[in-house]
N, C-alpha and C positions, 0 to 999 in steps of 0.2 A: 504494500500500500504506500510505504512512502516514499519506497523505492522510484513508483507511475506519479507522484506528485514531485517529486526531485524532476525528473522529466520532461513533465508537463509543463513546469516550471522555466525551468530551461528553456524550453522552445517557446514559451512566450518573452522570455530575455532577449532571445535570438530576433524572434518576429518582430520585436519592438525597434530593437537595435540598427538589425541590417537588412531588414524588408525593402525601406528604400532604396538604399544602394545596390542591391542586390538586381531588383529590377531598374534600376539605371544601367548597369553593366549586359544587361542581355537587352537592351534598348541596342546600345553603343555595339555589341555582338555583332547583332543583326544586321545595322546599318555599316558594319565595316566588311559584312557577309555580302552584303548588297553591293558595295564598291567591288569587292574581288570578283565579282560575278560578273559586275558588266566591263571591269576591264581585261580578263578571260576570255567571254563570249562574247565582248561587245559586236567582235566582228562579223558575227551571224547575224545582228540586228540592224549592221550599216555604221556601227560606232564603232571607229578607229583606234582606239588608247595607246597600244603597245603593237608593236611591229608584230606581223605573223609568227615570227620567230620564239618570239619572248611568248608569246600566248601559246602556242604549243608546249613549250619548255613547263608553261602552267597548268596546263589541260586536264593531265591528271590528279590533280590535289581537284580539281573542280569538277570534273567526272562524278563521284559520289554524291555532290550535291545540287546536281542538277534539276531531279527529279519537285525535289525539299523546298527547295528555290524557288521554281517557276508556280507551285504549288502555294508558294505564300503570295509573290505576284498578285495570280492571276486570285486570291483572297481581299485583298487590302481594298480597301472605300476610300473614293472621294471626299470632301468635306460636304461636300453637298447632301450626300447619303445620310452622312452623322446628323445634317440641321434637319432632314426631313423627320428623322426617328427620335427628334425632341418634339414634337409637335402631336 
């Protein structure tokens, strides 16, 4: 019993503590996942970044996450979407 309150405890220290930051850093993940993505593939899309070369040389660390990636993409809302669904 006081074992699951020691615990319980803790992860309300933790929650209190480092919830924000916590989700700051998978904010900043994300969008530096975004940058590596489109300067990779950008040239599938018509965007230039890095010589063919250099994007190959990268190809495979962004292979795996191709699928993951385009999957958030094609999720993400406009602002306009968000002011509708206050309403």
């Amino acid at each position: 019993m006081l074992n699951g309150f020691a615990k319980a405890l803790k992860e309300v220290f933790l929650g209190l503590t480092l919830y924000g930051p916590l989700q700051d850093l998978q904010v900043k993940s994300l969008h530096h996942e975004h940058a590596f993505m489109v300067v990779t593939i950008g040239d599938l899309v018509g965007l230039s970044v890095f010589q063919p070369y250099y994007s190959l040389r990268l190809l495979p660390y962004a292979v795996p996450h191709v699928k993951t990636w385009e999957r958030r993409l094609l999720r993400e809302r406009d602002i306009t979407d968000q002011v509708k669904d206050v309403d």
